[in-house]
C-alpha positions in Angstrom: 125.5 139.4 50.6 127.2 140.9 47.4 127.0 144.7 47.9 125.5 145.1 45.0 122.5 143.7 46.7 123.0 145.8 49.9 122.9 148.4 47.2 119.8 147.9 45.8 118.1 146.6 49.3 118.9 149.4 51.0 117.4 151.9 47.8 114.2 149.7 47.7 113.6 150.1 51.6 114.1 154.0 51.6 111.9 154.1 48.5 109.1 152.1 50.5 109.7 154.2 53.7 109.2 157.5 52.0 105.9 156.1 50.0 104.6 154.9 53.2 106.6 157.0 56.0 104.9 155.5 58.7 106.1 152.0 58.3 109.5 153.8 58.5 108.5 155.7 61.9 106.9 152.3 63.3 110.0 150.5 62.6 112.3 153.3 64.6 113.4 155.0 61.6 112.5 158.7 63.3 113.3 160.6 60.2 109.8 159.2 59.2 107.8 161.2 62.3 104.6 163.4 61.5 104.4 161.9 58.1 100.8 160.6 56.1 101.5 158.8 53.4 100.7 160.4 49.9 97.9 158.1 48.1 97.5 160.4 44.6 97.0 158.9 41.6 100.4 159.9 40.3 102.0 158.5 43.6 101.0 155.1 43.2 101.8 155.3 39.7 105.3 156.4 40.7 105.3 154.2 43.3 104.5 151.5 40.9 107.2 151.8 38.7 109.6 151.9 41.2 108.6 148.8 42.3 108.8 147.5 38.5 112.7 148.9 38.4 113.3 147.4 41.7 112.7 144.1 40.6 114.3 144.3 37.1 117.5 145.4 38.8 117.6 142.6 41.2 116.7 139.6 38.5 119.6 141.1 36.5 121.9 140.6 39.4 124.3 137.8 39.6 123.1 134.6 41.9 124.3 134.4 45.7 126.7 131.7 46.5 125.2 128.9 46.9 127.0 128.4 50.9 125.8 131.7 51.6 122.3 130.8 53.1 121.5 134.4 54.4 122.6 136.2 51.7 120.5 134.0 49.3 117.5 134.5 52.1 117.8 137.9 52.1 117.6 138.1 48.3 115.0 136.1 47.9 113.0 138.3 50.8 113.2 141.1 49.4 112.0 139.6 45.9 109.1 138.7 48.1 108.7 142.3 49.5 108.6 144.2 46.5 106.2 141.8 44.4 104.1 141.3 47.3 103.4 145.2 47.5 103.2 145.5 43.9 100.6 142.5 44.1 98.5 144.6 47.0 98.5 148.1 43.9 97.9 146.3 40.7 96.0 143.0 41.9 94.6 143.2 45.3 93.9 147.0 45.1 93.0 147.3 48.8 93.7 151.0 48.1 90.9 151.0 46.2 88.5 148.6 47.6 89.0 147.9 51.5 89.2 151.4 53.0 89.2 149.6 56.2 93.0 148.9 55.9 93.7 152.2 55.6 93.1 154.0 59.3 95.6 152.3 60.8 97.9 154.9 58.9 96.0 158.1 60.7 97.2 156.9 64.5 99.3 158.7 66.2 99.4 156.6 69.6 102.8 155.4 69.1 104.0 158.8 69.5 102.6 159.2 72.8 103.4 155.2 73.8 107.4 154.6 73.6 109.6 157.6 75.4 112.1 157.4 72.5 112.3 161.4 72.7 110.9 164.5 75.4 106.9 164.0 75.2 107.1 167.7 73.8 108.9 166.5 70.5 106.6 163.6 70.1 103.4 165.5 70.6 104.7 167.7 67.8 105.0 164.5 65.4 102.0 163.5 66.5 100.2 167.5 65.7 102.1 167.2 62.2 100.4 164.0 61.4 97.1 165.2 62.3 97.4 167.9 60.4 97.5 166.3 57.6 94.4 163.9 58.1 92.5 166.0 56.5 94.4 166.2 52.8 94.9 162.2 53.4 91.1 161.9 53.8 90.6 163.9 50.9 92.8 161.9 48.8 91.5 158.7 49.8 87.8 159.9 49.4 89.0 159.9 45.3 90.9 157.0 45.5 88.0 154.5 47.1 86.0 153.0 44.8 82.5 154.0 44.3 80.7 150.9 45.5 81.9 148.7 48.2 81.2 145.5 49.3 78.7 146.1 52.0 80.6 144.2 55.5 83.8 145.5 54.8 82.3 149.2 54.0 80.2 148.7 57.5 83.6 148.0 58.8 85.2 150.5 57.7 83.3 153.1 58.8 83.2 151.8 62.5 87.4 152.0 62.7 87.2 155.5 61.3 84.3 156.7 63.7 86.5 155.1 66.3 89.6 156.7 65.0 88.0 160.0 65.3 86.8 159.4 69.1 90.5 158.4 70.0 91.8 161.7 68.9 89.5 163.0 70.7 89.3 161.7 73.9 92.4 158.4 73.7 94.8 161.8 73.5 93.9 163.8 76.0 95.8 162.5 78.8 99.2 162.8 76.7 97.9 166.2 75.8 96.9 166.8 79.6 100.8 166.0 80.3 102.7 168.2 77.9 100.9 171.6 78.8 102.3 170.7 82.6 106.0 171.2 80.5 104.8 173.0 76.7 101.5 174.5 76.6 101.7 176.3 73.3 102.6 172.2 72.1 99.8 170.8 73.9 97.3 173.8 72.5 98.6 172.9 68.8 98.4 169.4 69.5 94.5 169.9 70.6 93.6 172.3 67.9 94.8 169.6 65.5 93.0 166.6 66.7 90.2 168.3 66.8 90.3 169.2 62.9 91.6 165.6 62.5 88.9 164.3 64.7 86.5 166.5 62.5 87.7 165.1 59.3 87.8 161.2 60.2 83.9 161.8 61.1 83.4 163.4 57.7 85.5 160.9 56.0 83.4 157.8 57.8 79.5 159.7 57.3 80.9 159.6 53.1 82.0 156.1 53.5 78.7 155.1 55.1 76.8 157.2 52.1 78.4 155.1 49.9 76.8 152.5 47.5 77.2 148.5 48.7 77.0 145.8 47.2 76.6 142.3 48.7 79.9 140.5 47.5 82.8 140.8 49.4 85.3 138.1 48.4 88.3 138.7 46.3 87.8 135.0 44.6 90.3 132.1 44.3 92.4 133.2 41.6 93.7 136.2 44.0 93.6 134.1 47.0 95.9 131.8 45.0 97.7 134.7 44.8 98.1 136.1 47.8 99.1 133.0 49.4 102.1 132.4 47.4 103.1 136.2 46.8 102.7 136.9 50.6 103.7 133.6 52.4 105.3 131.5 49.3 102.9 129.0 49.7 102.1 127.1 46.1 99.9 124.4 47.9 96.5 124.0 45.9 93.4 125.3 47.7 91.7 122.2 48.1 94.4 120.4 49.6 95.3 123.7 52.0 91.2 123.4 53.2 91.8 119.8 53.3 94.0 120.0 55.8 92.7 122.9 57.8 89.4 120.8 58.3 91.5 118.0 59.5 93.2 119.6 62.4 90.1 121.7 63.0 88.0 117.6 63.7 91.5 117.1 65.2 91.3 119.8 67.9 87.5 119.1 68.6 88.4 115.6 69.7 91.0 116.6 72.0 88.7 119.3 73.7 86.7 116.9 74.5 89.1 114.8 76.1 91.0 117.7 77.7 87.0 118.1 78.9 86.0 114.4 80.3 89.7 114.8 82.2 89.2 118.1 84.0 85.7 117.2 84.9 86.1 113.3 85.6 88.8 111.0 84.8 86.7 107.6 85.0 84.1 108.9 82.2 88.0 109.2 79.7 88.3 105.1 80.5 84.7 104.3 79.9 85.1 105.7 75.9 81.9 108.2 77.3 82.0 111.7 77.2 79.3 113.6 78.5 77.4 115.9 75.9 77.7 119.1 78.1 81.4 118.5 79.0 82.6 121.2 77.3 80.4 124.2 78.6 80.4 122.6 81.7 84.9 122.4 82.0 84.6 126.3 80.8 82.6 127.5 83.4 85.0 125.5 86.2 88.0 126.6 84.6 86.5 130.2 84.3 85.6 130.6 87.9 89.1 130.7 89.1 90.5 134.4 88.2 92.1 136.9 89.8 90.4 139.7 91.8 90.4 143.4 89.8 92.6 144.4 91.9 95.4 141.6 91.6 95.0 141.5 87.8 97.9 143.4 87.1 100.5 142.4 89.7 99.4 138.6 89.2 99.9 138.9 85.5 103.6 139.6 86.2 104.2 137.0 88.5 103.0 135.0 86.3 105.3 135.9 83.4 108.0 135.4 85.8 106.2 132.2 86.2 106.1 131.3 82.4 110.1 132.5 81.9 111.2 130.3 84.5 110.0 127.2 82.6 111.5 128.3 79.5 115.0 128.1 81.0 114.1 125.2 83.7 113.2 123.2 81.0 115.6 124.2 78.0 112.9 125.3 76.1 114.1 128.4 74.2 117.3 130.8 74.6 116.7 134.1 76.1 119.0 136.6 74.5 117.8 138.9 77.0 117.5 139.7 80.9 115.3 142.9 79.6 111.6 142.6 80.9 108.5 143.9 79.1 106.4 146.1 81.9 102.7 144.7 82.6 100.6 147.4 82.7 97.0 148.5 82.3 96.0 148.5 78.4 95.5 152.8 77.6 92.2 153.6 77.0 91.6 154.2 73.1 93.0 150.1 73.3 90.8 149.1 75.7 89.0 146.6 73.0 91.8 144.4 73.0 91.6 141.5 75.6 95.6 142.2 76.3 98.4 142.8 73.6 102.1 143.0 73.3 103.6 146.5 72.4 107.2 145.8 71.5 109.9 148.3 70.2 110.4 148.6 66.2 112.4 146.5 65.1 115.1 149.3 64.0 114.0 151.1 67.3 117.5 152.4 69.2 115.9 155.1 71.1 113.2 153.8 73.2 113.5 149.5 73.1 111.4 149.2 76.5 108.2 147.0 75.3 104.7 146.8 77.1 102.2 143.8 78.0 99.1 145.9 78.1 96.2 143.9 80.1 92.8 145.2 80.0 91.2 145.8 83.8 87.6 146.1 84.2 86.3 149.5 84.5 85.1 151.4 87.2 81.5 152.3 86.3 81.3 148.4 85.5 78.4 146.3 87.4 79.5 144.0 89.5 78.1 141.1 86.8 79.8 142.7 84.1 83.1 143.3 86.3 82.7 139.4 86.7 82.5 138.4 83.5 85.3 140.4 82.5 87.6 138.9 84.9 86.0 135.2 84.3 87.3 135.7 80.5 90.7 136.4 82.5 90.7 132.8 85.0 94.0 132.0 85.3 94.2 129.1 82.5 93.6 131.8 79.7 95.9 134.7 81.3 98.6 131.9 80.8 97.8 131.0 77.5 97.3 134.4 75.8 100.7 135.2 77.8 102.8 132.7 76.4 100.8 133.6 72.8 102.0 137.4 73.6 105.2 137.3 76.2 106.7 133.9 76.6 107.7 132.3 74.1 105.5 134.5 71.7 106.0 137.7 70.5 107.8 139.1 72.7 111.3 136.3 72.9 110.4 136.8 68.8 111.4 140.4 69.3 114.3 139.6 71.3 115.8 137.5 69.4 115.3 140.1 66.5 116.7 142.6 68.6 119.6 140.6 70.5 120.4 137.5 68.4 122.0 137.4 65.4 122.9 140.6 63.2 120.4 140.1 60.9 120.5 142.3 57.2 118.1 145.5 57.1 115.7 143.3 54.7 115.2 140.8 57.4 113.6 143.0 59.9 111.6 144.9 57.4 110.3 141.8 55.1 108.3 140.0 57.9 105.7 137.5 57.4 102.0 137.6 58.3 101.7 133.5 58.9 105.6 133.1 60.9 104.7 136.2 63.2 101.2 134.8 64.3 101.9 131.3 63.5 105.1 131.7 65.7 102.9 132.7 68.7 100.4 130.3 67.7 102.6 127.7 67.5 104.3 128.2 71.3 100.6 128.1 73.0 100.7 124.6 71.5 104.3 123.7 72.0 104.7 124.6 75.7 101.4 121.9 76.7 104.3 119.5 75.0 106.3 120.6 78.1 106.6 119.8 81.7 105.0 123.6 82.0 102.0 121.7 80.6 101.7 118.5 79.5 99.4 117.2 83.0 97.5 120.4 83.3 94.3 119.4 81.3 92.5 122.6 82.1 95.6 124.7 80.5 94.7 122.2 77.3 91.1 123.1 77.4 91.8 126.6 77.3 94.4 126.5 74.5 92.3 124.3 72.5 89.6 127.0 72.2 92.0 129.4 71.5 93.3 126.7 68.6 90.0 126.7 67.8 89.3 130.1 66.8 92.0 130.4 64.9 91.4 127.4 63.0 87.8 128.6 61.7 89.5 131.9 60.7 91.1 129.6 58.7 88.3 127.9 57.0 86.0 130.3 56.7 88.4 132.9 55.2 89.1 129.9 52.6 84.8 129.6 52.9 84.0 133.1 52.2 86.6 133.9 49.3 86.6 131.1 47.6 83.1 129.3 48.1 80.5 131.7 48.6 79.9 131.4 52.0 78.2 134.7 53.9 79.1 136.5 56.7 75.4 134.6 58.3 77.1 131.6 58.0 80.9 132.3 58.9 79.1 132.9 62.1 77.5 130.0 62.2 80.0 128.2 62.2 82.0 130.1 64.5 79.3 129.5 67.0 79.3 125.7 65.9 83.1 125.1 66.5 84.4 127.6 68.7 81.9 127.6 71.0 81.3 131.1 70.6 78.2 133.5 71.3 76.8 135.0 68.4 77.5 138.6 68.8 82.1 137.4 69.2 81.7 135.2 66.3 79.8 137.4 64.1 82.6 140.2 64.8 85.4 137.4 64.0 83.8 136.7 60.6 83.5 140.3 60.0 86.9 140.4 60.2 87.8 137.8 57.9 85.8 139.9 54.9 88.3 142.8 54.9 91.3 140.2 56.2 91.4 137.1 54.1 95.2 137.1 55.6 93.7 136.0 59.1 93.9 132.3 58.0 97.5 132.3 58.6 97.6 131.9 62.4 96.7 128.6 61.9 98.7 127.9 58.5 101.8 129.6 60.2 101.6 127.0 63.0 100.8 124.0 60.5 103.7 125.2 58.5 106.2 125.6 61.5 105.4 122.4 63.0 105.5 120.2 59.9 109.1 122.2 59.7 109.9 121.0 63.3 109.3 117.3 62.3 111.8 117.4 59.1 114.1 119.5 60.8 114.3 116.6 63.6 114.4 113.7 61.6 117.3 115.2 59.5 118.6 116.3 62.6 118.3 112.8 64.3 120.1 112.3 67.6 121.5 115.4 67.6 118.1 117.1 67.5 116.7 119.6 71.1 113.5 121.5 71.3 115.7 124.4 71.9 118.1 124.3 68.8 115.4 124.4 66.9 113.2 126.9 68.1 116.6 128.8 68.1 117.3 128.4 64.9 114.0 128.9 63.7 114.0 132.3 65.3 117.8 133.6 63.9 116.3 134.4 60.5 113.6 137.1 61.2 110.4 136.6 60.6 110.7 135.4 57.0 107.9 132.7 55.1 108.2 129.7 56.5 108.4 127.9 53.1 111.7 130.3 52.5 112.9 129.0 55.9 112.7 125.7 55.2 115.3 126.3 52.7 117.9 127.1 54.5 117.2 125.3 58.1 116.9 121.9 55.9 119.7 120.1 53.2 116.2 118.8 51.6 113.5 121.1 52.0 110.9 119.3 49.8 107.8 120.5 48.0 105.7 119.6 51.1 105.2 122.5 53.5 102.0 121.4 55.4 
């Protein structure tokens, strides 16, 4: 890459870090800590014509030799990057209109999660962030627009309400820890989130004050849009839904053979498969779990487990003997199922990552305690491990970290539909293995998880684009994911205030229709591993921008 284009690259990427500092923090870039981004009117407008002069500057730059692939990748990422934010201010406007996608700037949890400095220092951060809550609040109270559409508003004002009860009761065992070494810190530190705390209550009753309105959607046009600005992708709508619907009849067929087979192999030959198969292979699978108290050491047994059979079987490379550290999920997290917490992707100080797992808790019945640990049966720990761990996020990050020396834009320009796709993608790709290709209960439960993801993926198209409502996103949630009503409702809430969440299922449709050209230009010379390898050397970059420089023909045809 011409250093010209380092240049520039490196001025656009400071100029985005110090508009939104904790992206820059997040990342590892420390300089960043106890910073809220500044959301006035005359920021964005500043910010907006930075943008505009960022992009002039790079179109009047010469072209990238044409043998330099990652030179001409890198260039056209971060054309990507700065029209894609310019698209979320001028187009989009989320600033405006989705106030939901604003908390996660106000948390302060990664100061207290990765020992990249003494907990004194970070608490500090962390007090200087929360100190200015209230100012951010403020400013976003002008910014948001005065009527809202009425699920993402309802949203909205349950992350800030639960923003406001992690700061004040997520923090207090961080807060508990540094008065044992700095009490004047920790007493700071607890005066602020408790003005912070204060404010994000204040800040959600306005929100919840606010006028609604029933329409949600941001309509095709901007769904067009966002799919090509965001992930490249030029495909029309109706053939992208096409397709979705296709591999969403396509997974229902196989759960029900992955069904008939764990429950009776002879009903498979006889072309029958009984009408409660489904339900009735859920329940069996689900019964088998691990006790509470085994949870934790089990799940890391089983990475072990899962890590084995990536190098037993030649699977992926492993730049990396580092292990992330299983442990309970911290409380204020305690939503999520189980999640992978790796390092920045800049990150030198602290690059130890964590696999948080969610135990029951204590004042728990004995039903509920069961039903937590039947959504945990063995079948699922493994798939939502190799989805997180192996060969998911976590060997993503690795290879970030430890593979090739990859330019600044590549770790900062990631996509939305190759990070979740990626992990998507290896649930799927490891039944294609010995690991478990003969294990039909492990297809079962990776199927549901397919399935999921693949009516995010229609009824984000549905409710953007065709006028579906939330009543029915969760209908058919229910039909096709076998879901109760209270999960599914909550997933197409989800999809009001993130159309994005389509592209677990596109990211996987897009990688694996990359795998098939990549081995038939490959030929004989083709391995699961080279690919997957190669695949992962770039970054994290739109797979249609991939395809470009993994294949001699990449083709208009990314799905």
């Amino acid at each position: 890459m011409s250093n010209s284009i380092e240049t520039l690259t490196d001025h656009a990427i400071r100029q985005y870090w110090d508009f939104l500092p904790t992206a820059g923090s997040r990342i590892g870039q420390h300089e960043y800590d106890g910073r809220l981004p500044d959301f006035s009117a005359g920021r964005i407008r500043r910010r907006v014509e930075e943008l505009h002069q960022s992009l002039a500057q790079l179109y009047a730059l010469p072209a990238e030799p044409n043998d330099d692939k990652m030179a001409d990748l890198s260039r056209r990422l971060l054309d990507m990057f700065l029209r894609r934010e310019l698209f979320n201010l001028e187009e989009l406007r989320t600033l405006y209109n989705n106030p939901q996608r604003q908390v996660g700037y106000l948390g302060v949890g990664g100061y207290v999660q990765r020992d990249y400095a003494p907990l004194p220092e970070r608490i500090r951060s962390a007090t200087a962030a929360l100190r200015q809550a209230p100012d951010f609040l403020a400013t976003l109270d002008a910014l948001t627009e005065p009527e809202l559409g009425e699920p993402i508003r309802d949203m909205a004002v349950e992350a800030y309400r639960g923003m406001a009860s992690f700061y004040r009761t997520g923090l207090a065992e961080a807060s508990a820890q540094c008065a044992a070494v700095a009490p004047d810190i920790a007493a700071d530190f607890d005066r602020a989130r408790e003005i912070a705390a204060a404010a994000v209550s204040g800040f959600a009753e306005r929100l919840q004050a606010r006028q609604v309105r029933p329409e949600f959607a941001i309509g095709a046009d901007l769904y067009r849009r966002m799919l090509a600005v965001s992930e490249g992708v030029n495909t029309p709508l109706a053939d992208i839904l096409s397709i979705g619907q296709a591999n969403l009849e396509a997974n229902l067929r196989r759960l029900d053979e992955a069904a008939a087979r764990l429950l009776s192999p002879r009903l498979l030959s006889q072309g029958t498969a009984p009408g409660k198969s489904v339900r009735e292979a859920v329940a069996q699978v689900s019964a088998n779990h691990p006790t509470a108290e085994a949870l934790i050491p089990e799940t890391r047994d089983l990475l072990e487990d899962i890590r084995q059979a990536l190098v037993d079987h030649d699977i992926i490379g492993l730049p990396s003997e580092e292990r992330c550290q299983v442990t309970e999920t911290p409380s204020y997290m305690r939503y999520a199922f189980a999640a992978m917490d790796s390092p920045g992707g800049l990150e030198q100080m602290a690059t130890e990552a964590f696999y948080y797992v969610t135990p029951v808790e204590p004042d728990w019945t004995p039903r509920q305690q069961e039903e937590w640990l039947s959504n945990f049966n063995y079948h699922t720990l493994k798939i939502v491990s190799i989805h997180e761990v192996y060969p998911g996020h976590y060997v993503h990050n690795l290879h970030n970290r430890h593979g090739r020396a990859l330019p600044l834009i590549n770790r900062v320009a990631t996509s939305y539909a190759f990070s979740e796709g990626w992990a998507h993608y290896a649930e799927e790709m490891m039944l294609e293995t010995e690991y478990g290709r003969h294990d039909p209960a492990l297809w079962l439960t990776q199927l549901l998880e397919a399935l999921v993801r693949n009516c995010r993926y229609l009824c984000s198209l549905g409710m953007h684009t065709q006028g579906m409502t939330v009543d029915e996103a969760t209908q058919f949630f229910q039909a096709h994911a076998y879901m109760e009503e209270h999960p599914a409702r909550r997933e197409a809430l989800r999809g009001t205030f993130d159309p994005g969440y389509l592209n677990y299922t596109l990211g996987k449709l897009m990688l694996l229709k990359l795998r098939r050209d990549w081995r038939r230009q490959e030929g004989s010379a083709y391995s699961r591993r080279q690919f997957h390898d190669a695949a992962l050397s770039w970054g994290a970059p739109p797979v249609p921008l991939l395809r470009g420089v993994m294949l001699r023909e990449p083709g208009d045809a990314i799905l």
